[in-house]
N, C-alpha and C positions, 0 to 999 in steps of 0.2 A: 597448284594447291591454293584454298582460299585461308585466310590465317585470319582469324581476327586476333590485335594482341589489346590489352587490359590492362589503363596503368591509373592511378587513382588520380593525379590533374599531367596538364601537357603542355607544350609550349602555344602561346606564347611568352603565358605571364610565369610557368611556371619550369624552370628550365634546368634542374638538377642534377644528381648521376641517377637515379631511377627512369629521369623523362628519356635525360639523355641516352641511356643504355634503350628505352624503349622504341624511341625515334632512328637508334643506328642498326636495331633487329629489323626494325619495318623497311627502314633504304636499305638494310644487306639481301633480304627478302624480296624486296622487288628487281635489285638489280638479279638475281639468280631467274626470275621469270615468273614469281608466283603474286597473284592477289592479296593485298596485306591491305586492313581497317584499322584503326587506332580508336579502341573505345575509350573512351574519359569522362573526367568531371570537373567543373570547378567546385570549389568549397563552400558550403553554408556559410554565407557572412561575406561571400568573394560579391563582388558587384554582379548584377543580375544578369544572366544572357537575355537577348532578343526572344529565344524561344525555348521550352523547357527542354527540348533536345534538338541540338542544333548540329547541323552540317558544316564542315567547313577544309579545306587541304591546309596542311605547314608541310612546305619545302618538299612538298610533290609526294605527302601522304596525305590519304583521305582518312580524316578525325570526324568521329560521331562524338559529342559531348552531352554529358547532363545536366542540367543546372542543379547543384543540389537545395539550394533555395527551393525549388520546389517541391523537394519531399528530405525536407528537414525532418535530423534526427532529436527525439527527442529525452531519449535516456541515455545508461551507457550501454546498455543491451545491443542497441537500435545503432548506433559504432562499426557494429561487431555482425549483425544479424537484424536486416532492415526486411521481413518478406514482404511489406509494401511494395517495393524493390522487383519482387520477383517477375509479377507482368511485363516490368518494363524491359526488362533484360530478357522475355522471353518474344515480346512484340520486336526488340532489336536484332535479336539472333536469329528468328523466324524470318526476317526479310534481308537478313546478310549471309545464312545459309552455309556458316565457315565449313572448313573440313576440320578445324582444328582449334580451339581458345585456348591462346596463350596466356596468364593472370602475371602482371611484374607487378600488381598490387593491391588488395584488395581496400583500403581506406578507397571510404567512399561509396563501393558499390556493394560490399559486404558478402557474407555467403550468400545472398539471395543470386548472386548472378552464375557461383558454381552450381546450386541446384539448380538453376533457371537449365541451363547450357545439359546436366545430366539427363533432365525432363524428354528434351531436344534428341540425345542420342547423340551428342557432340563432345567430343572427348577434350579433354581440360587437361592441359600441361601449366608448368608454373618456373616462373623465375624466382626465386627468393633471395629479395632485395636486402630486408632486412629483419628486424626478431619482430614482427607485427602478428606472425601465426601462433605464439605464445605470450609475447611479450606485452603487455597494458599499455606503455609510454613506446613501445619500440628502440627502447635505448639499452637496452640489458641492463639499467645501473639502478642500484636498489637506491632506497629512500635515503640513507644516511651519505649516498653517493659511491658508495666502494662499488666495484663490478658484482652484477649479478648472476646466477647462475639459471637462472627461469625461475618461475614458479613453485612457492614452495607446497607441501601437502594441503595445507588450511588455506595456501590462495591470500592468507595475511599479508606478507609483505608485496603483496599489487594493490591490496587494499591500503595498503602505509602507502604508497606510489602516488595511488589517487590521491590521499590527503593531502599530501604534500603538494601537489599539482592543485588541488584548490584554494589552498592556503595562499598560494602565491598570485593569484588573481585578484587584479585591482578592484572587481566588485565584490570580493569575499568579506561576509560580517566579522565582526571580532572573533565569534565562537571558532569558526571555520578556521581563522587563522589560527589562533589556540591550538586547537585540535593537531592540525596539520605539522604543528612542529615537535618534537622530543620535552618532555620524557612521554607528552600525553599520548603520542603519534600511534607508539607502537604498541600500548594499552587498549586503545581507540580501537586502531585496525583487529585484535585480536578478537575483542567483544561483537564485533562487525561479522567477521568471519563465523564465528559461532555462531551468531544469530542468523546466518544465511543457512546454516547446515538445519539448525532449528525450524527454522519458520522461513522457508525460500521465498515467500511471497510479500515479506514486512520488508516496512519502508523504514531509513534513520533520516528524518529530514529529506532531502528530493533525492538519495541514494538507494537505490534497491541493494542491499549487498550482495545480491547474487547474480546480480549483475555482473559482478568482476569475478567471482567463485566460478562459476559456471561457465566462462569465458574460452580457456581453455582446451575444455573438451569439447565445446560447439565447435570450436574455429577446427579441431581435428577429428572431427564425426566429419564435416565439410570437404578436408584435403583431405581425405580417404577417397574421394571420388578422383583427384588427379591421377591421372594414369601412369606418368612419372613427372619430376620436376629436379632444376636444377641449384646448386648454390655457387655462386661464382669463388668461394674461399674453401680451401678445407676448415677453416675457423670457420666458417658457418653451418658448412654441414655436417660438423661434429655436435655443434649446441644443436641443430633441430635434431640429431638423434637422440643425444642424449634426454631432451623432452618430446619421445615419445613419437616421433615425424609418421605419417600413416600411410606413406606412398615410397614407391623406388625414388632411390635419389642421389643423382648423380653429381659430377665435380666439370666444370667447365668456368675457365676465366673467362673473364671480360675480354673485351677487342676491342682497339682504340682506333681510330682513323685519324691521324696526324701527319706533320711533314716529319720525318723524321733522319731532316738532314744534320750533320755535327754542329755540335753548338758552335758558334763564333767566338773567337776570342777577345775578352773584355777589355773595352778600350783602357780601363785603369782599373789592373790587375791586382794592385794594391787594394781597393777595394772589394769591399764584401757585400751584394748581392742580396737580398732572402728576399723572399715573397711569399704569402699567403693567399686562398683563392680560396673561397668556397662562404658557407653560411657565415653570418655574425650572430652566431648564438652563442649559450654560455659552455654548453654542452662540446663546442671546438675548440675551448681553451684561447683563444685569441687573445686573449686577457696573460696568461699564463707566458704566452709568447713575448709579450709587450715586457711582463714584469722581468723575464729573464733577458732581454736585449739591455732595459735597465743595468740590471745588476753584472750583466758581463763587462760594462766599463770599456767599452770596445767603442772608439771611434771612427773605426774604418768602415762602422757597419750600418747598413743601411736597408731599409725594413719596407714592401712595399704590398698593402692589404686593400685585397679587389673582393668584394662582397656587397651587399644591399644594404645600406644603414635603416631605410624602413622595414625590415625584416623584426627586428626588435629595438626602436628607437632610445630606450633607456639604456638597455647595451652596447650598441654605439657609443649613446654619448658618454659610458663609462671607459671604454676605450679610448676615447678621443682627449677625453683627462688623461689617461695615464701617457700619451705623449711628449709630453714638455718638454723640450729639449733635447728631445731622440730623433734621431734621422728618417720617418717615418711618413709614409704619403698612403693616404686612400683613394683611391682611384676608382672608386665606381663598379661596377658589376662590367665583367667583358663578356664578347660576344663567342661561341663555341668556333668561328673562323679564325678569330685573333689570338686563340690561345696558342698556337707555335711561334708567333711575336713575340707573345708575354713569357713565355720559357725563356727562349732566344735572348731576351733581356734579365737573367736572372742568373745567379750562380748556384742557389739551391732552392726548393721549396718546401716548406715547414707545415707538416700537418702535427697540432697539439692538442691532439682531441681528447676529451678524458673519459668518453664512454667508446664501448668496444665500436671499431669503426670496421666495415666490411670492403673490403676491397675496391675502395673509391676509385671514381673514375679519374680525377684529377692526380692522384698517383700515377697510376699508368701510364696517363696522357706525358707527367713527369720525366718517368722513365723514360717511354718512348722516345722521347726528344734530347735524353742524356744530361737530364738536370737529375742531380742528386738530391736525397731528402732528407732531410731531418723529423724521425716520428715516433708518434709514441710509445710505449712498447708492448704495444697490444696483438693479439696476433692477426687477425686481420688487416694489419699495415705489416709487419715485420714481414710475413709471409713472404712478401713479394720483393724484398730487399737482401742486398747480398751486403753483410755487415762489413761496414767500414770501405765499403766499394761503389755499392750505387746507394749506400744512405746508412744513416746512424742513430739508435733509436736510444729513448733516453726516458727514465718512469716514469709514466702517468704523471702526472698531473705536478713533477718536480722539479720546479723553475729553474732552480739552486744548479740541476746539474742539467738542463737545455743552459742555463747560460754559462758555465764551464764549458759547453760544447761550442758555445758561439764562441767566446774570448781564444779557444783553440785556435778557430776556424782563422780570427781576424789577427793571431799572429803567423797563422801559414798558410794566406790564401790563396795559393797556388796549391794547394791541397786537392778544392774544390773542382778544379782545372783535371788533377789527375784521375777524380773522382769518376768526370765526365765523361771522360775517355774511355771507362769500366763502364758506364750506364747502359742500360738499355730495356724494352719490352717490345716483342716483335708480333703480338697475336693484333691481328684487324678485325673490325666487325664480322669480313668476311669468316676469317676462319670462326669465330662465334656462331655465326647463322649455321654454317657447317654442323656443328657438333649438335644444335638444337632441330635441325633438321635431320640429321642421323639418328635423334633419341625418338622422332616422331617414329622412323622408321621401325626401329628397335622395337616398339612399344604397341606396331600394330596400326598407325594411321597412314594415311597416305603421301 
């Protein structure tokens, strides 16, 4: 079978759970026998490729990329819904010829490359990575920060979403930041909302408000065309029903490829272990983790955070303040070969995310290798955790009691030890490819 799969940027600059989950479908795919393409893009603003659609293999898959630099968007519409877009995804898929588009994400290339692919007679499955098919920011967390549940009727609190996401941008005028914060925010957003239902074509400043109203229901007139698609959580695929999902839609976890020999046992046992791995944004709580290692007064404990500090350089170096005196090391971004090392040297690993988080892959990879975790109590992390055995999850965004849990930890750490013993995750990319290749079946393609 030929596959093409769909992820919105790829390695090598760009190396995530979305790349990553997209890069272990395309090697579980090829090792089975079949043809696999890796469509992509870099980002408007990413440094420029050589050619506006460039050729190139990672790690023995072949990647078609686009430059998005040159067909920059220019509203919020244009996001969401580029048909500019649609030639080129129609000139790509006419000389790649798949039997099958897989989409793990639409940022980037927009509905224009589902219609492109329906146009074609090319049937369209999907991975749904995260809440981008309804969601404006893809975080599910409304403007005041608490959990969101989607979109509300008026489409108002996406529009509070965006102000607040303009407000915080260092080129934003005085107005904009005004605007963007409480009590004006959600005044703002209202009058907005109305006036998109009123007059869909008025502008408030470089804002079309129906641009974000209208959002929505484009993104799901578009997946109505998937013939089925997958969510790797049942926390995921409860939220896309619950707004409205317009295709079959199935439950299939992740697959990790890892060593997943017993952990070793720690030269000084008395010691406690943690590590952190993943983005440094604000949205992982990293911050949260640091303030409750503080406050647990725990010396035995030792704290070790592998992430990008140019990801977001002012959050770094807020992190990097809040160390003083804590046992705490950054160590740079690691490589997806070195991560059974970096297990192997840890006694748990701490995800403190404070928006709903979907079944990360760095979790799994955890499990898999019988590091226990500490996470947040969201269900898309809990899901996958057997309490008090392979991990222990502690609320949102509540330092107070992660660090209770740490001061626990670092008077009986030999806890962690028993933890590891009970750890585990046994699903491989292979059996993933498996079940996505079954649903092709199921569904009627080849």
């Amino acid at each position: 079978m030929k596959i093409a799969i769909l992820v919105h940027c790829f390695y090598p600059r760009y190396f995530y759970g979305t790349e990553a989950y997209a890069l272990s479908l395309a090697k579980a795919f090829i090792g089975a026998g079949h043809d696999v393409t890796v469509i992509t893009a870099n980002f408007q603003g990413d440094p420029a490729q050589r050619e506006a659609i460039e050729h190139r293999v990672w790690d023995g898959v072949p990647v078609i990329s686009l430059d998005k630099n040159a067909w920059p968007h220019g509203s919020v519409r244009e996001t969401y819904d580029q048909p500019v877009l649609g030639e080129v995804y129609a000139q790509i898929l006419r000389a790649l010829r798949p039997d099958v588009l897989h989409v793990c994400h639409l940022i980037n290339h927009t509905v224009a490359v589902i219609e492109a692919a329906k146009a074609l007679g090319i049937p369209v499955y999907a991975t749904l990575t995260d809440f981008f098919g309804f969601c404006l920011t893809n975080k599910l967390e409304a403007a005041d920060g608490a959990l969101c549940a989607g979109p509300s009727a008026s489409r108002a609190n996406c529009i509070a979403c965006h102000l607040k996401a303009t407000a915080s941008r260092p080129e934003s005028g005085r107005l904009s930041r005004r605007l963007g914060h409480q009590p004006w925010r959600s005044l703002v957003a209202a009058g907005l909302a109305a006036l998109a239902r009123i007059v869909p074509g008025r502008k408030a400043g470089s804002l079309r408000p129906a641009d974000i109203v209208q959002r929505p229901a484009r993104l799901r007139s578009a997946m109505a065309n998937y013939a089925a698609a997958i969510a790797p959580s049942a926390f995921l695929r409860d939220v896309y029903l619950r707004n409205a999902f317009p295709a079959p839609l199935h439950l299939s976890h992740f697959g990790v490829d890892i060593d997943r020999a017993p952990k070793p046992a720690s030269l000084d046992p008395a010691h406690v272990r943690l590590g952190y791995v993943g983005q440094l944004a604000s949205h992982k709580g990293v911050h949260i983790l640091l303030e409750a290692l503080r406050r647990s007064g725990a010396r035995n404990v030792g704290l070790t955070i592998w992430g990008d500090e140019t990801q977001d350089p002012s959050y770094s170096a807020r992190l990097r303040s809040m160390t003083e005196g804590l046992d705490v090391r950054f160590a740079g971004t690691v490589e997806r070969e070195a991560l059974a090392a970096l297990f192997a040297g840890i006694d748990a690993l701490v995800i403190p995310s404070v928006w709903y988080e979907n079944s990360p892959l760095i979790l799994l990879q955890a499990l898999a290798t019988h590091t226990p975790v500490l996470v947040s109590d969201v269900q898309g992390l809990t899901e996958f955790i057997d309490p008090g055995r392979s991990g222990i999850a502690f609320p949102r965004g509540d330092a107070g009691a992660l660090a209770q849990i740490i001061a626990a930890l670092s008077a009986a750490p030999e806890r962690l030890a028993e933890m590891s013993r009970q750890t585990e995750f046994s699903r491989t990319p292979a059996d993933m490819a498996d079940d996505v290749l079954a649903l092709y079946a199921r569904h009627g393609s080849p």
